[in-house]
PDB file as gemmi writes it, atoms N, CA and C in Angstrom:
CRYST1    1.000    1.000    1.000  90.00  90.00  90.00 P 1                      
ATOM      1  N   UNK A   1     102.991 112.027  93.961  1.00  0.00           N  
ATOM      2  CA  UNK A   1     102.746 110.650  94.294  1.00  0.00           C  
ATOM      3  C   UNK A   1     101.365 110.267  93.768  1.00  0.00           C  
ATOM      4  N   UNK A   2     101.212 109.202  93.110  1.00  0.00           N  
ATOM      5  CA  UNK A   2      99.849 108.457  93.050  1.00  0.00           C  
ATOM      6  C   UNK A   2      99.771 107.108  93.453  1.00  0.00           C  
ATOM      7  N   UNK A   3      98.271 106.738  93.046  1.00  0.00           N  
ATOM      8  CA  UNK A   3      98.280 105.562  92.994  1.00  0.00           C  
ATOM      9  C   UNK A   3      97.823 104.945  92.087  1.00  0.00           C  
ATOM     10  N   UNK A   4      97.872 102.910  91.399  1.00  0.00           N  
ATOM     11  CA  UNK A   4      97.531 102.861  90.458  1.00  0.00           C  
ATOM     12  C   UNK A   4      97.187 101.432  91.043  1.00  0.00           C  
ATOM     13  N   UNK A   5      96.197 100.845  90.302  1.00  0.00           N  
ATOM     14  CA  UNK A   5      95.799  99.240  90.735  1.00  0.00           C  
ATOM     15  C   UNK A   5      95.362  98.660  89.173  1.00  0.00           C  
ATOM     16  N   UNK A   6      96.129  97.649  89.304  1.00  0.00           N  
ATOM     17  CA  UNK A   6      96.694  96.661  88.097  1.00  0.00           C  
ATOM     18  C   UNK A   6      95.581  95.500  87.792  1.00  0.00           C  
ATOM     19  N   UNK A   7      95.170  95.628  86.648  1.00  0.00           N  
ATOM     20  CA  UNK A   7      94.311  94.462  86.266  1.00  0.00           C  
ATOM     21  C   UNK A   7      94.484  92.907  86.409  1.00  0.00           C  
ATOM     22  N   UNK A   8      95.932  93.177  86.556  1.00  0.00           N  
ATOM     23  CA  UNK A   8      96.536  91.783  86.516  1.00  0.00           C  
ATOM     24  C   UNK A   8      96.792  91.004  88.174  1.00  0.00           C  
ATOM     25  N   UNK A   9      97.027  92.160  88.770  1.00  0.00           N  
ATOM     26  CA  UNK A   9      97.607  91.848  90.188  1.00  0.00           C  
ATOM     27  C   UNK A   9      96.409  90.788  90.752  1.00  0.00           C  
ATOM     28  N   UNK A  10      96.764  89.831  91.721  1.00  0.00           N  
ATOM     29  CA  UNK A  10      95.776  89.344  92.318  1.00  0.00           C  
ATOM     30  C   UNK A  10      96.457  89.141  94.059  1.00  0.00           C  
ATOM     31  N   UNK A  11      95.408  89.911  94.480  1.00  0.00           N  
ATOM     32  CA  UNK A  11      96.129  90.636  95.842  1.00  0.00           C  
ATOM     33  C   UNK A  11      96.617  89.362  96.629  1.00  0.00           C  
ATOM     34  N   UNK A  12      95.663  88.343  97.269  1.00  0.00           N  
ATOM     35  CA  UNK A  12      95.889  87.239  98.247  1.00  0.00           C  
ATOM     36  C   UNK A  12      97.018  86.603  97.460  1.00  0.00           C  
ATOM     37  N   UNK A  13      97.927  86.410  96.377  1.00  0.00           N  
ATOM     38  CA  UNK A  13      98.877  85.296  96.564  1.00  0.00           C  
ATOM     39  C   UNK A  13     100.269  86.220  96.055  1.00  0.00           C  
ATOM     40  N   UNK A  14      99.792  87.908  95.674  1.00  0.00           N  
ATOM     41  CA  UNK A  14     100.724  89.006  95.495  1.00  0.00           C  
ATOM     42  C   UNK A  14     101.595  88.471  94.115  1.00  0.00           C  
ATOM     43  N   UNK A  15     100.686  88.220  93.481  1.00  0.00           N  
ATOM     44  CA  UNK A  15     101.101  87.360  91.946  1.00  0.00           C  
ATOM     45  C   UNK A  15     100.853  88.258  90.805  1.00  0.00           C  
ATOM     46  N   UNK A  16     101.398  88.203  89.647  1.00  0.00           N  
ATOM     47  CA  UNK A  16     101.064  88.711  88.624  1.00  0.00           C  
ATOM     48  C   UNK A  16     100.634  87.731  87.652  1.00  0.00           C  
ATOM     49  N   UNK A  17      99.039  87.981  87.506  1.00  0.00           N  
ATOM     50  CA  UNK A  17      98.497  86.868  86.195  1.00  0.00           C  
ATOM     51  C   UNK A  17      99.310  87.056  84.858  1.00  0.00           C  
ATOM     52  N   UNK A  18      99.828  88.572  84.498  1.00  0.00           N  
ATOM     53  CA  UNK A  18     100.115  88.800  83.228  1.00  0.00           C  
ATOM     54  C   UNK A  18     101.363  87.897  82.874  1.00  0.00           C  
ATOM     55  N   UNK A  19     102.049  88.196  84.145  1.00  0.00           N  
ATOM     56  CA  UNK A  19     103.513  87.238  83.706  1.00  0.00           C  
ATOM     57  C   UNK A  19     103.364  86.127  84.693  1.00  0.00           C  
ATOM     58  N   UNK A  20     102.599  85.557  85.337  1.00  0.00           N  
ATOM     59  CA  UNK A  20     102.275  84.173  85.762  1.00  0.00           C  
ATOM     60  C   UNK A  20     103.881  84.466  86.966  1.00  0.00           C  
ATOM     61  N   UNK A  21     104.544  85.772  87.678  1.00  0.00           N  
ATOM     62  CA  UNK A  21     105.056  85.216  88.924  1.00  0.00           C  
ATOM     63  C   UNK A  21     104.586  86.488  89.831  1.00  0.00           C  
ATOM     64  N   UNK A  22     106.047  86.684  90.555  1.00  0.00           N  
ATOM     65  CA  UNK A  22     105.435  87.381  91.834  1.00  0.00           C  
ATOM     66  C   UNK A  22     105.499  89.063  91.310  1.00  0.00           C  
ATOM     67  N   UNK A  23     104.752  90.037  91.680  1.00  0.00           N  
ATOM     68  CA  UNK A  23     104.525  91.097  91.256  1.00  0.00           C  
ATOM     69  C   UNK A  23     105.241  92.107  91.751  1.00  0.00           C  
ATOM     70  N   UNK A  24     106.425  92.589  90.435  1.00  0.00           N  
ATOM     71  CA  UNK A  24     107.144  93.712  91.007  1.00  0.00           C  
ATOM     72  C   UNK A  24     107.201  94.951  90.171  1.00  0.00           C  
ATOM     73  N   UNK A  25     106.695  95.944  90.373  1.00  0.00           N  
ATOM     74  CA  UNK A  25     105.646  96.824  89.671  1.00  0.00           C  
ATOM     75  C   UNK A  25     107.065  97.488  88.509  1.00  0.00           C  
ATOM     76  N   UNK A  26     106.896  97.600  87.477  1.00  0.00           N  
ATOM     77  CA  UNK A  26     107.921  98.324  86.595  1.00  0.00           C  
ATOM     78  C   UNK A  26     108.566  97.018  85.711  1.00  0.00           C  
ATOM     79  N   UNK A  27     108.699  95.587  86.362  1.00  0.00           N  
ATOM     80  CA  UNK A  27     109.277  94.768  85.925  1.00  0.00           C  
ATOM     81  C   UNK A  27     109.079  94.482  84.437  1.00  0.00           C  
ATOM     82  N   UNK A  28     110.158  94.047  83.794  1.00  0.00           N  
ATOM     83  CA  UNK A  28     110.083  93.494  82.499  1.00  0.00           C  
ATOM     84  C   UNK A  28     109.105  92.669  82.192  1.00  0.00           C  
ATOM     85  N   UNK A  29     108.000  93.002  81.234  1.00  0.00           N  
ATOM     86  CA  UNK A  29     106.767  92.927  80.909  1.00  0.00           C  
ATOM     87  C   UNK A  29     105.747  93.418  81.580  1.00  0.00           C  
ATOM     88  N   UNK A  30     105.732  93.926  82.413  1.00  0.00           N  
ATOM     89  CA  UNK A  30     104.926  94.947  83.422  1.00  0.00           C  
ATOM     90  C   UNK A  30     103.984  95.939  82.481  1.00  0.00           C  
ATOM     91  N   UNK A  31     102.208  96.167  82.622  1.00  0.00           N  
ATOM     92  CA  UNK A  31     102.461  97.729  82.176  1.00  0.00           C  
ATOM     93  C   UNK A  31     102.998  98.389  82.428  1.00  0.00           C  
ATOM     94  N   UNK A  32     103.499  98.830  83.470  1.00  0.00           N  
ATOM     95  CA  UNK A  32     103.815 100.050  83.646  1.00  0.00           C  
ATOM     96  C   UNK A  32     105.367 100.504  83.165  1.00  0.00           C  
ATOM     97  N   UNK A  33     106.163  99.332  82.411  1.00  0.00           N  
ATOM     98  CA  UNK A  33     107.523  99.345  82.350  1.00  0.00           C  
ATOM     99  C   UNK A  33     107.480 100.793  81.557  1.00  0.00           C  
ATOM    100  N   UNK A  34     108.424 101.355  81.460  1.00  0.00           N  
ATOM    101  CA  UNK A  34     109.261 102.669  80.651  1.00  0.00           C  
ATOM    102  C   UNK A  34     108.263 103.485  80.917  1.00  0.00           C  
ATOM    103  N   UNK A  35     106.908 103.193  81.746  1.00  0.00           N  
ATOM    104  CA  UNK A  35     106.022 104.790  81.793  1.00  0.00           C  
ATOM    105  C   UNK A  35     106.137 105.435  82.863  1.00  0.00           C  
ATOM    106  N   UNK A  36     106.909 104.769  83.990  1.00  0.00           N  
ATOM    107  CA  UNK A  36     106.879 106.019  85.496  1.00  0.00           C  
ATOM    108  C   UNK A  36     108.498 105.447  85.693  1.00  0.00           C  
ATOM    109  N   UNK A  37     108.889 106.074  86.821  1.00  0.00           N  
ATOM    110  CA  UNK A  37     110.459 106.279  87.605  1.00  0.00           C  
ATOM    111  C   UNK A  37     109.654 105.683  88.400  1.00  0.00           C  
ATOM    112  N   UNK A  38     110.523 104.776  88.894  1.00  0.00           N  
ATOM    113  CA  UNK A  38     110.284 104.549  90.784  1.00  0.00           C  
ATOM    114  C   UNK A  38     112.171 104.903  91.477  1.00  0.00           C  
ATOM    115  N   UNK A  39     111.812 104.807  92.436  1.00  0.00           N  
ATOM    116  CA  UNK A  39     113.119 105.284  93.235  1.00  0.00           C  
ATOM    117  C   UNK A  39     113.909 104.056  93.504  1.00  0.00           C  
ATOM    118  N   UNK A  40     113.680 102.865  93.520  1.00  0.00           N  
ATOM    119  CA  UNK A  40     114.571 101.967  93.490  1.00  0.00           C  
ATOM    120  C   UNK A  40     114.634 100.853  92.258  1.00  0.00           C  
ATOM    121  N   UNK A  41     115.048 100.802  91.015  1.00  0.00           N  
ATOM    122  CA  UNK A  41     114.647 100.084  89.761  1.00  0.00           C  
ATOM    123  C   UNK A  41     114.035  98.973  90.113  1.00  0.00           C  
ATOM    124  N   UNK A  42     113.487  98.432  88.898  1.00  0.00           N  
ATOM    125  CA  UNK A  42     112.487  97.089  89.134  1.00  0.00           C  
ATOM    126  C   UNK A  42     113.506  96.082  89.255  1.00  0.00           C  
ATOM    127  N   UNK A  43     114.709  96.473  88.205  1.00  0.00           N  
ATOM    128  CA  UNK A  43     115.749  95.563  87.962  1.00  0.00           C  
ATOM    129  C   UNK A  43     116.306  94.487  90.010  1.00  0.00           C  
ATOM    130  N   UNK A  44     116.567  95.743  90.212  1.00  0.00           N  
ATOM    131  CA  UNK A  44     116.808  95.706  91.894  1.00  0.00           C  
ATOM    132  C   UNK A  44     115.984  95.035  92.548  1.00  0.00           C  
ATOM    133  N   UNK A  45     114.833  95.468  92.745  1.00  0.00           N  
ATOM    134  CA  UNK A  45     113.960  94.424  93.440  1.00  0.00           C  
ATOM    135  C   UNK A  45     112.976  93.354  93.248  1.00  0.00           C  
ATOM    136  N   UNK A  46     113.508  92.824  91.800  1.00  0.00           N  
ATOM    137  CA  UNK A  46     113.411  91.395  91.094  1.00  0.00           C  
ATOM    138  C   UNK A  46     114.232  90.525  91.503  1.00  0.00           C  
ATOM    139  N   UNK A  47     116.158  91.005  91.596  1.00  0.00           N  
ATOM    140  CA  UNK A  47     116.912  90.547  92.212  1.00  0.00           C  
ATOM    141  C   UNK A  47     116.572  89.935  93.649  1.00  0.00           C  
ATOM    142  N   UNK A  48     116.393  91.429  94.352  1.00  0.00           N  
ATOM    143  CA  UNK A  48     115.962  91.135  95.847  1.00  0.00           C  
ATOM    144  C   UNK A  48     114.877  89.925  96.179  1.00  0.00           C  
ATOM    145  N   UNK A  49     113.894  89.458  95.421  1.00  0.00           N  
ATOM    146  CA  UNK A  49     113.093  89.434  95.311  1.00  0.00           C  
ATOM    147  C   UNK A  49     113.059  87.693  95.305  1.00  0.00           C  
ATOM    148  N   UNK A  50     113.923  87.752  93.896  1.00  0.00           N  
ATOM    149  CA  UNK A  50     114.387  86.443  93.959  1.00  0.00           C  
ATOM    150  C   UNK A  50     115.678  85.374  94.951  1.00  0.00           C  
ATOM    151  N   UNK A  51     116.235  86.826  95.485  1.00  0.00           N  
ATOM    152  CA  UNK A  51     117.128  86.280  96.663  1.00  0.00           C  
ATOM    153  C   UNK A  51     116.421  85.707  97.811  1.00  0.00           C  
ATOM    154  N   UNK A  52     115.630  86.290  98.262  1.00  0.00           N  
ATOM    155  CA  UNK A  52     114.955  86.149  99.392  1.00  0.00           C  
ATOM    156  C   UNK A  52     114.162  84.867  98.837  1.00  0.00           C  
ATOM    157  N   UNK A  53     113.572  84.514  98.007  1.00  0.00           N  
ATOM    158  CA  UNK A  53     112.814  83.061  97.384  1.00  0.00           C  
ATOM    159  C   UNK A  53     114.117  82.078  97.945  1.00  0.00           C  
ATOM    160  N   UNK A  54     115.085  82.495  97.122  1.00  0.00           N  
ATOM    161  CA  UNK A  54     116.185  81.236  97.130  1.00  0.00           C  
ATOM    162  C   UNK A  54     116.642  81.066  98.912  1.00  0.00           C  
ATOM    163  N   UNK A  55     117.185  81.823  99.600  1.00  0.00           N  
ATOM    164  CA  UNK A  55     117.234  82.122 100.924  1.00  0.00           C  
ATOM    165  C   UNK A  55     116.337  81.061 101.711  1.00  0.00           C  
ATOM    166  N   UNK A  56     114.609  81.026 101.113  1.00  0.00           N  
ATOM    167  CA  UNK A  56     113.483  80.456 101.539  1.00  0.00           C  
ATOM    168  C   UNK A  56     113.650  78.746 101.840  1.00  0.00           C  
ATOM    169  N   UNK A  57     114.219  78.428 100.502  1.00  0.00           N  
ATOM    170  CA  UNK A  57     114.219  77.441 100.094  1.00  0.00           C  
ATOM    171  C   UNK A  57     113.074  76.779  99.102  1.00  0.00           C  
ATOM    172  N   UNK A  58     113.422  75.562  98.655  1.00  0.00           N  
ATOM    173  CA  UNK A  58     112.240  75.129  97.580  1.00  0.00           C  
ATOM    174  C   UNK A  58     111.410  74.561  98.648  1.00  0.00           C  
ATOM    175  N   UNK A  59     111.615  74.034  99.715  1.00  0.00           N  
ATOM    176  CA  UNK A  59     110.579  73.122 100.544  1.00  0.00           C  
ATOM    177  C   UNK A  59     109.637  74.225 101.042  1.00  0.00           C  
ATOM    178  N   UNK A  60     110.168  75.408 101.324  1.00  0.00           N  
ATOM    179  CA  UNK A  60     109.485  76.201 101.765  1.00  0.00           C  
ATOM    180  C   UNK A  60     108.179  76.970 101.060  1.00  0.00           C  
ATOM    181  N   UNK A  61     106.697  77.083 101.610  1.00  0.00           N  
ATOM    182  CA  UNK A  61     105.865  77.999 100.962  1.00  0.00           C  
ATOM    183  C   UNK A  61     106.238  79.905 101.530  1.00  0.00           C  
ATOM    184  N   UNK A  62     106.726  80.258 101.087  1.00  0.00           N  
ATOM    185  CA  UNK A  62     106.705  81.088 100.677  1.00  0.00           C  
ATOM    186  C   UNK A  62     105.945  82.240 100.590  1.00  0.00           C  
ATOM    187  N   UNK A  63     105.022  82.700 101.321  1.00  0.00           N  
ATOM    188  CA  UNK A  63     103.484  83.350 100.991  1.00  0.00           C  
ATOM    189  C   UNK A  63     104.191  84.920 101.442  1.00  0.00           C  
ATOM    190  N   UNK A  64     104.042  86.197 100.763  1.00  0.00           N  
ATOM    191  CA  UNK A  64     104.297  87.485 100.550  1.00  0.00           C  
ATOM    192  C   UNK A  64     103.145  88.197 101.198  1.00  0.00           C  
ATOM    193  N   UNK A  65     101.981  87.255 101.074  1.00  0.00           N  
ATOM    194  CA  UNK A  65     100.611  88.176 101.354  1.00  0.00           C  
ATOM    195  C   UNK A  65     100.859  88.582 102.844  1.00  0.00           C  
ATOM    196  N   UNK A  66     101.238  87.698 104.126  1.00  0.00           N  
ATOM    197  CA  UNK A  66     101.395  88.197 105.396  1.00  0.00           C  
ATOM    198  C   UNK A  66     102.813  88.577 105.688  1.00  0.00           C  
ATOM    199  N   UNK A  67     104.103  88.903 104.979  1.00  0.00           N  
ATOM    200  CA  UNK A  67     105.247  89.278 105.144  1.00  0.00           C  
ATOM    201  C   UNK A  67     104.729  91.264 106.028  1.00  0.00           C  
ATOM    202  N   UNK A  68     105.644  90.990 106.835  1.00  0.00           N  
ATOM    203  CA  UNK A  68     105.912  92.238 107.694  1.00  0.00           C  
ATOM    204  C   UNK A  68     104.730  92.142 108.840  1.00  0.00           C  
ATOM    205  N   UNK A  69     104.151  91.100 109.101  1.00  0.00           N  
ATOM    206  CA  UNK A  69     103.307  90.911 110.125  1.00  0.00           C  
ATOM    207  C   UNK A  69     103.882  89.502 111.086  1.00  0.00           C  
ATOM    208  N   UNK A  70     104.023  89.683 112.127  1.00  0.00           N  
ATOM    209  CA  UNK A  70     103.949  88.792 113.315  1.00  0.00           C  
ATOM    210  C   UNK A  70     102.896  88.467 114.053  1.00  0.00           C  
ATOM    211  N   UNK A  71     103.466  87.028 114.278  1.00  0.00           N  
ATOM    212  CA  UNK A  71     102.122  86.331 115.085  1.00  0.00           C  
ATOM    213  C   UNK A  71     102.190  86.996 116.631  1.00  0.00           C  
ATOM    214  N   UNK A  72     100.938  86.831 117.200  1.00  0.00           N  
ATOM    215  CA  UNK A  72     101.418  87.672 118.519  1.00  0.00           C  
ATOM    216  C   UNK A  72     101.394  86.075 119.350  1.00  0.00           C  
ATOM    217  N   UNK A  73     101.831  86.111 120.677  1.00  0.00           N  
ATOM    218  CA  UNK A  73     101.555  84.861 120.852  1.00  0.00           C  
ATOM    219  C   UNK A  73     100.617  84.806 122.236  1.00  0.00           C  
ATOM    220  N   UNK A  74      99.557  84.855 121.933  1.00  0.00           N  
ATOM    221  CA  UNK A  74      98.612  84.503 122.805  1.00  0.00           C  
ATOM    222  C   UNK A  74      97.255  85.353 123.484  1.00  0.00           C  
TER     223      UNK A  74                                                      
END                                                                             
């Protein structure tokens, strides 16, 4: 296992400057495409990725940076 941190990534909006959308590591135009395996293809969770956008809706913002965190309430 390693780790690697991307010139391009810009953490608060979880964006990729290189390809101007959301950052899914291996993806088509990615560095890192054809140089490592990951365990679930990029192909896959570009899909996923973009399901869950559409799911959102267009009215909706959308923000990735606080996904898997809940508000507590009070």
């Amino acid at each position: 296992m390693s780790s690697f941190s991307c010139p391009h990534y810009d953490f608060a909006t979880d964006q990729c400057h290189r390809l101007n959308t959301d950052c899914v590591p291996g993806r088509r135009g990615c560095v890192l495409m054809g140089k490592v395996s990951f365990l679930v293809p990029p192909e896959e969770r570009v899909r996923a990725r973009e399901e869950e956008k559409r799911r959102a809706g267009p009215g909706s913002s959308m923000s990735t940076a606080g996904r898997g965190r809940t508000r507590s309430s009070g």
